[in-house]
OpenMM code with the backbone's topology and positions (N, CA, C; nanometers):
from openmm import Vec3, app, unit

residues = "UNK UNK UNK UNK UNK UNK UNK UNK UNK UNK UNK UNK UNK UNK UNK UNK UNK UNK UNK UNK UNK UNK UNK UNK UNK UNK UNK UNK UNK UNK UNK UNK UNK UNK UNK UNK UNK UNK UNK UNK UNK UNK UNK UNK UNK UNK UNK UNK UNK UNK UNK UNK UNK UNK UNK UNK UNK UNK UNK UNK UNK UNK UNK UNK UNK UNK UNK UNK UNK UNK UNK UNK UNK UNK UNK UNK UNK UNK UNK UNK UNK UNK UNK UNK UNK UNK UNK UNK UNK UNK UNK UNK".split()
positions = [
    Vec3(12.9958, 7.6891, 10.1800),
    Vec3(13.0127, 7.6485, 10.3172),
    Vec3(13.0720, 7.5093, 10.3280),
    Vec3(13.0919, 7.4441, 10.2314),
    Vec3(13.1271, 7.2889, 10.1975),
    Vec3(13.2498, 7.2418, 10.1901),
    Vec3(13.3274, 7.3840, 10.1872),
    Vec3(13.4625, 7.3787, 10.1092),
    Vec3(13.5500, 7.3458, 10.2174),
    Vec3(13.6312, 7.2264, 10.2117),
    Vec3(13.7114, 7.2159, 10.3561),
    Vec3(13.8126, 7.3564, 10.4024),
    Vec3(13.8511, 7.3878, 10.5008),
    Vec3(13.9544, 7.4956, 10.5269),
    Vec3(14.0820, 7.4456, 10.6283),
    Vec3(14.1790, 7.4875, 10.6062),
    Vec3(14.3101, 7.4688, 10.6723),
    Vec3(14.3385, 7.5625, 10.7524),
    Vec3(14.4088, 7.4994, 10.8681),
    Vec3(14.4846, 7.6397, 10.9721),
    Vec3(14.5880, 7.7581, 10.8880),
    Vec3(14.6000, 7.7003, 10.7696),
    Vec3(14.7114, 7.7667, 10.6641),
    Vec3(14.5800, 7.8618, 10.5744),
    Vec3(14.4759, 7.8254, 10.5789),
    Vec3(14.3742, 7.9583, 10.4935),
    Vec3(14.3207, 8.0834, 10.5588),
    Vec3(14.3731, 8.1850, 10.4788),
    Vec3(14.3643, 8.3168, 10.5655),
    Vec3(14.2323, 8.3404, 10.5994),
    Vec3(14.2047, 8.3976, 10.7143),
    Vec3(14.0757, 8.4161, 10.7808),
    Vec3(13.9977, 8.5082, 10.7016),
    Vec3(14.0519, 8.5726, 10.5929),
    Vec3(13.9057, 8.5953, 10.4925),
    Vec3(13.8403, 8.5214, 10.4535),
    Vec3(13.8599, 8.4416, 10.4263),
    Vec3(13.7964, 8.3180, 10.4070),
    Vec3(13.6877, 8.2678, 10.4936),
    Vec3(13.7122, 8.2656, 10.5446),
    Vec3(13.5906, 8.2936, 10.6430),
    Vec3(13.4950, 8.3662, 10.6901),
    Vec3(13.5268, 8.4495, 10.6583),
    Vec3(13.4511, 8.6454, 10.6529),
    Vec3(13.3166, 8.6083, 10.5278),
    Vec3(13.3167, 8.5330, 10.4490),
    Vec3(13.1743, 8.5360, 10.3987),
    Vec3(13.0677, 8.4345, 10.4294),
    Vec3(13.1443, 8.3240, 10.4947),
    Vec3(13.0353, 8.1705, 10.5808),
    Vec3(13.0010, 8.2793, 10.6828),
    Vec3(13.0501, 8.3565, 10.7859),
    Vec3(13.0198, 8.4194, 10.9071),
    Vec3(12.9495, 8.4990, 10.8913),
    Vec3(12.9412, 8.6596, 10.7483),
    Vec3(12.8085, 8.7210, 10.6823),
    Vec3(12.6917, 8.5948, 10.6992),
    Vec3(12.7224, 8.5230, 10.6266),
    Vec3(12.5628, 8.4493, 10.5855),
    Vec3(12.5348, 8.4080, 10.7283),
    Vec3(12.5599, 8.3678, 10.8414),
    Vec3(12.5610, 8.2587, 10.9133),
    Vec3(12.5087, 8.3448, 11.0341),
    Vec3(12.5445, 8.4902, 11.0562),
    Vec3(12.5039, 8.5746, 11.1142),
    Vec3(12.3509, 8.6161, 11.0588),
    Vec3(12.3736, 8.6272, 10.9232),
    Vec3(12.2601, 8.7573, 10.8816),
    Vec3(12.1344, 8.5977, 10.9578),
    Vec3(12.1348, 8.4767, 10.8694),
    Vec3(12.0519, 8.3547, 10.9196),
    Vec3(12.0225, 8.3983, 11.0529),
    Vec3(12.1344, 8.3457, 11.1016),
    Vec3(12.0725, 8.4078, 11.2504),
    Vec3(12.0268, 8.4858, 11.3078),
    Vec3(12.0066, 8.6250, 11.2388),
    Vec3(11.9795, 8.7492, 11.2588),
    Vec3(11.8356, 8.7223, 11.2444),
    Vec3(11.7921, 8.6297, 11.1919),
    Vec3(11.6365, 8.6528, 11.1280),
    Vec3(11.5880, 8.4998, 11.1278),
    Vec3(11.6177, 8.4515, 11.2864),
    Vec3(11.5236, 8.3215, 11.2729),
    Vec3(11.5476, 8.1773, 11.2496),
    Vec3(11.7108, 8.1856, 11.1942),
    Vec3(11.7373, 8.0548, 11.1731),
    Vec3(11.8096, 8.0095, 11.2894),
    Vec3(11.8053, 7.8675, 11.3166),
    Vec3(11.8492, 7.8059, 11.4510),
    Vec3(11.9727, 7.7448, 11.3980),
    Vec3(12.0265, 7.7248, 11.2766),
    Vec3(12.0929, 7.6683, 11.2100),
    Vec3(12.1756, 7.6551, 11.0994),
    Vec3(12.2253, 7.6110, 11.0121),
    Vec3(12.2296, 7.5725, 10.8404),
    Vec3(12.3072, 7.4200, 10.8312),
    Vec3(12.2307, 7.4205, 10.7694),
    Vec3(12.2640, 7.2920, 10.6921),
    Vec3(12.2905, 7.2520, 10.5630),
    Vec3(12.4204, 7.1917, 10.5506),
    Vec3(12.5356, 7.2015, 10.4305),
    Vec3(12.5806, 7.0550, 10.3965),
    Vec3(12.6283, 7.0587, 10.2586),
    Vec3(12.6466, 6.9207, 10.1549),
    Vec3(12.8081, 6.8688, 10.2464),
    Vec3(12.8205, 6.7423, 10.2968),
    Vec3(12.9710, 6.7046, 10.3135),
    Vec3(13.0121, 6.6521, 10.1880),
    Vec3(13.1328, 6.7262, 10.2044),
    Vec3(13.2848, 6.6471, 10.0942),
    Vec3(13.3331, 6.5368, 10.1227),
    Vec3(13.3293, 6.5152, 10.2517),
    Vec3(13.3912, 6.3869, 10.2668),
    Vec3(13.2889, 6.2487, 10.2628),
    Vec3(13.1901, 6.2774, 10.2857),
    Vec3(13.0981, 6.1789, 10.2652),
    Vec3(12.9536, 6.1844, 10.1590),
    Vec3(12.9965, 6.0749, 10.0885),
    Vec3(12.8776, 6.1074, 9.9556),
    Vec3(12.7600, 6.1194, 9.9918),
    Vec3(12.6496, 6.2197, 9.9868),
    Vec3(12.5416, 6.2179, 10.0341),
    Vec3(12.5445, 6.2368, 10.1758),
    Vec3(12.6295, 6.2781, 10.2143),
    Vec3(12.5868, 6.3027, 10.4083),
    Vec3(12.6002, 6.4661, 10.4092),
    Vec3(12.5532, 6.5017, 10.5059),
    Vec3(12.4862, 6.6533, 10.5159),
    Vec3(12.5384, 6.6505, 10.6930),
    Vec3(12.6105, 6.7816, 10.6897),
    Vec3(12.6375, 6.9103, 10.8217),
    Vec3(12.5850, 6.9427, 10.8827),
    Vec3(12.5784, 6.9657, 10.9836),
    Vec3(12.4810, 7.0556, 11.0585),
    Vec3(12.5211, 7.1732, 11.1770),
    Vec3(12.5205, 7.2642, 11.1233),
    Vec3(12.5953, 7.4262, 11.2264),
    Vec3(12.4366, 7.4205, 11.3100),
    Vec3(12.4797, 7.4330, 11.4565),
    Vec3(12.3961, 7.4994, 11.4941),
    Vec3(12.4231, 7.6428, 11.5425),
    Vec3(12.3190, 7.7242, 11.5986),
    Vec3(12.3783, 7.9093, 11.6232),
    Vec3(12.3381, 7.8497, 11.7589),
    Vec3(12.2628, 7.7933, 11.8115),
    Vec3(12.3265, 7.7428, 12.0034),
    Vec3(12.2191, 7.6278, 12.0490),
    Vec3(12.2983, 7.5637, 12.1280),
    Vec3(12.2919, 7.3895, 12.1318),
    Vec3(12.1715, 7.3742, 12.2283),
    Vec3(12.1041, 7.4882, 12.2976),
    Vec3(11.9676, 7.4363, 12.3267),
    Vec3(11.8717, 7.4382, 12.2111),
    Vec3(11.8841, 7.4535, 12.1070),
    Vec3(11.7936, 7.4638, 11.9409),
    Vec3(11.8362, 7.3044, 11.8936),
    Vec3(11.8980, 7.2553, 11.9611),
    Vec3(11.8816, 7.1028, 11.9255),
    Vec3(11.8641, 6.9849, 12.0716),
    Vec3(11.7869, 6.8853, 11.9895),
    Vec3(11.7654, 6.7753, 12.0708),
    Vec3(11.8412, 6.6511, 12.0471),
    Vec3(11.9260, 6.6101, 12.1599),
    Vec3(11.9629, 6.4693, 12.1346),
    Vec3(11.8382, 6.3823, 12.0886),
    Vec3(11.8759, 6.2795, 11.9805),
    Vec3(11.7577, 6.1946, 11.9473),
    Vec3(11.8503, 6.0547, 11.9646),
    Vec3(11.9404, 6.0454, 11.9045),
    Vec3(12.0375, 5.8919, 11.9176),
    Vec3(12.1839, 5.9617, 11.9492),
    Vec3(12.2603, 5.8805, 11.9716),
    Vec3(12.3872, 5.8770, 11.9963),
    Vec3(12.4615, 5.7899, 11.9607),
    Vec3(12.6323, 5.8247, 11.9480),
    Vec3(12.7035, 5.6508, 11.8735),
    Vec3(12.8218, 5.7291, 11.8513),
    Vec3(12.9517, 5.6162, 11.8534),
    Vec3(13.0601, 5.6761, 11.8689),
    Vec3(13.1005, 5.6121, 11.7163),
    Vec3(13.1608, 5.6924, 11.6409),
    Vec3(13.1907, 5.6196, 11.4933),
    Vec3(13.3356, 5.6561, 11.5048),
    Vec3(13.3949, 5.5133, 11.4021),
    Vec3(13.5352, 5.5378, 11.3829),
    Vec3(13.5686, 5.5915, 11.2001),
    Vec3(13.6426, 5.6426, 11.2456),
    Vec3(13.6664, 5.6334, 11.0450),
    Vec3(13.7811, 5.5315, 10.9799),
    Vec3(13.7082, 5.4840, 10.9019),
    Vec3(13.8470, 5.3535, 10.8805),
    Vec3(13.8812, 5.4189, 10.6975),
    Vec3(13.8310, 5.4723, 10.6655),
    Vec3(13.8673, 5.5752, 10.5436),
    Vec3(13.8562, 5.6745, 10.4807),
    Vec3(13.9470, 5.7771, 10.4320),
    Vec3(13.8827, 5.9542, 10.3952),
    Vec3(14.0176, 5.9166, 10.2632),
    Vec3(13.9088, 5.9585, 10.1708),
    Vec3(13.9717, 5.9493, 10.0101),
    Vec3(14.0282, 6.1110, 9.9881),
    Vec3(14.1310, 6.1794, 9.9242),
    Vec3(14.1120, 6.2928, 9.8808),
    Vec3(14.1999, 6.3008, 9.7700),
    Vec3(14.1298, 6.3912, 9.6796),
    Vec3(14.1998, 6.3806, 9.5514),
    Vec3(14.2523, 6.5254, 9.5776),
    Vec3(14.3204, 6.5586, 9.3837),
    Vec3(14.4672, 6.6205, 9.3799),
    Vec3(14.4178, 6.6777, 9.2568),
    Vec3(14.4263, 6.7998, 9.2621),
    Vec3(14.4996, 6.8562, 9.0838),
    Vec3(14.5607, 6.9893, 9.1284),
    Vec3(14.6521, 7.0191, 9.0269),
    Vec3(14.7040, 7.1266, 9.0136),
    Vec3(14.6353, 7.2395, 9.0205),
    Vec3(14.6648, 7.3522, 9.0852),
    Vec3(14.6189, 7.4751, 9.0809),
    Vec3(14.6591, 7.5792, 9.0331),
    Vec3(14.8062, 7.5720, 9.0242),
    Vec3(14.8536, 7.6869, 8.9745),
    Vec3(14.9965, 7.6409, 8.8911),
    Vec3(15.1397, 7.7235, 8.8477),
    Vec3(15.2063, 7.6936, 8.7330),
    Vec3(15.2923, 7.5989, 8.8548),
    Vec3(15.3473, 7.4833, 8.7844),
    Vec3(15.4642, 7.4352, 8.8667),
    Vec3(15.6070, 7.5103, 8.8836),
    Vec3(15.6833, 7.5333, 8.9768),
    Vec3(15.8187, 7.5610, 8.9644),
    Vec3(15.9270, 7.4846, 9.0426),
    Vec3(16.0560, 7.4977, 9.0096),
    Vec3(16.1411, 7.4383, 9.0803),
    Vec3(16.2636, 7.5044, 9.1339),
    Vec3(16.3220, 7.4094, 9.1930),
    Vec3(16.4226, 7.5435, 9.3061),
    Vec3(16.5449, 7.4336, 9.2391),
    Vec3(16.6546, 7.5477, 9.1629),
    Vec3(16.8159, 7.4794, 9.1390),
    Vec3(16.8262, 7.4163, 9.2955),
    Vec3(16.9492, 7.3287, 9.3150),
    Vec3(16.9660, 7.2680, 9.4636),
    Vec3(17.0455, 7.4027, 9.5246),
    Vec3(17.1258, 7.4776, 9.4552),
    Vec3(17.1893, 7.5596, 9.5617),
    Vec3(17.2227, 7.6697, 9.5145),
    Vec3(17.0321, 7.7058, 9.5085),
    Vec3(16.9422, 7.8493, 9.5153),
    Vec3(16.8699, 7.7612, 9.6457),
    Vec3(16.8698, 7.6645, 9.7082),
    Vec3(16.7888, 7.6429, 9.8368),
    Vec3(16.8471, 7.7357, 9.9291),
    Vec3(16.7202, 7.7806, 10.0008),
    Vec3(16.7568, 7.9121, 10.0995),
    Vec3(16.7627, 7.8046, 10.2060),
    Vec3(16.9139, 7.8548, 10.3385),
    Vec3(16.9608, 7.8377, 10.4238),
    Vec3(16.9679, 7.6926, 10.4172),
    Vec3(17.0399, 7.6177, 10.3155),
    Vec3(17.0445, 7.5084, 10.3348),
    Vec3(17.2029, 7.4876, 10.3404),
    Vec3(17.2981, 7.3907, 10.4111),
    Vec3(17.3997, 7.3610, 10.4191),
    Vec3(17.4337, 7.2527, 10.2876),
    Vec3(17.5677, 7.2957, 10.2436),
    Vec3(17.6106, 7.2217, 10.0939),
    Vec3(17.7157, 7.1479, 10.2120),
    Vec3(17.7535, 7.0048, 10.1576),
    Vec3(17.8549, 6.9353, 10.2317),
    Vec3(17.9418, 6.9958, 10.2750),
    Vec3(17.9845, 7.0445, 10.1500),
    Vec3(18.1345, 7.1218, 10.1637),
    Vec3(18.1816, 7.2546, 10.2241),
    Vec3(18.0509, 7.2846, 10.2944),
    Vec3(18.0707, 7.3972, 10.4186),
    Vec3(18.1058, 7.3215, 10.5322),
] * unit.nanometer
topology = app.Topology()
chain = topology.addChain("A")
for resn in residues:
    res = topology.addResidue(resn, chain)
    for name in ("N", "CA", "C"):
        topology.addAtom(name, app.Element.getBySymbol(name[0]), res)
C-alpha cells in the first residue's frame, strides 16, 4: 500500500490495495494505516469515511524538500537519430 503510483500506472494496480481495503472494511475496520516513502518514519492514514475520524490539531505545512532516488529497471535501449518516429530531418 506504500508504493507511490502514477496517472501512467495501469489501474490493476490498484485492484489489490482496493481487495484488501474493502474486505477491512467489510469487517470492522474504520481505516488502514500504512509506512510513508516519502517521509522517514511518518505513517498514512486511509480512512473508509470521515465521520470515523476526529479533528484533534490542525496546521498548514509546506514542503521545502522530497528526495527520490533512481535505478534501473529494465535493459537500456537506444533509438539511431533517423529511426526517430515522425521526426523532421533538416533537409525535408
Amino acid at each position: 500500500m506504500s508504493k507511490p503510483v502514477t496517472p501512467e500506472d495501469s489501474s490493476l494496480s490498484y485492484v489489490p490495495t482496493q481487495i484488501i481495503a474493502e474486505f477491512l472494511r467489510h469487517h470492522g475496520a474504520d481505516g488502514i494505516a500504512y509506512r510513508s516513502l516519502l517521509v522517514e518514519g511518518g505513517v498514512n492514514i486511509a480512512t473508509f469515511d470521515i465521520k470515523d475520524a476526529d479533528l484533534a490539531a490542525c496546521g498548514l505545512m509546506e514542503a521545502t524538500a522530497i528526495q527520490f532516488t533512481f535505478e534501473q529497471c529494465d535493459n537500456a535501449y537506444f533509438i539511431k537519430p533517423n529511426d526517430a518516429p515522425l521526426r523532421q530531418r533538416a533537409s525535408d
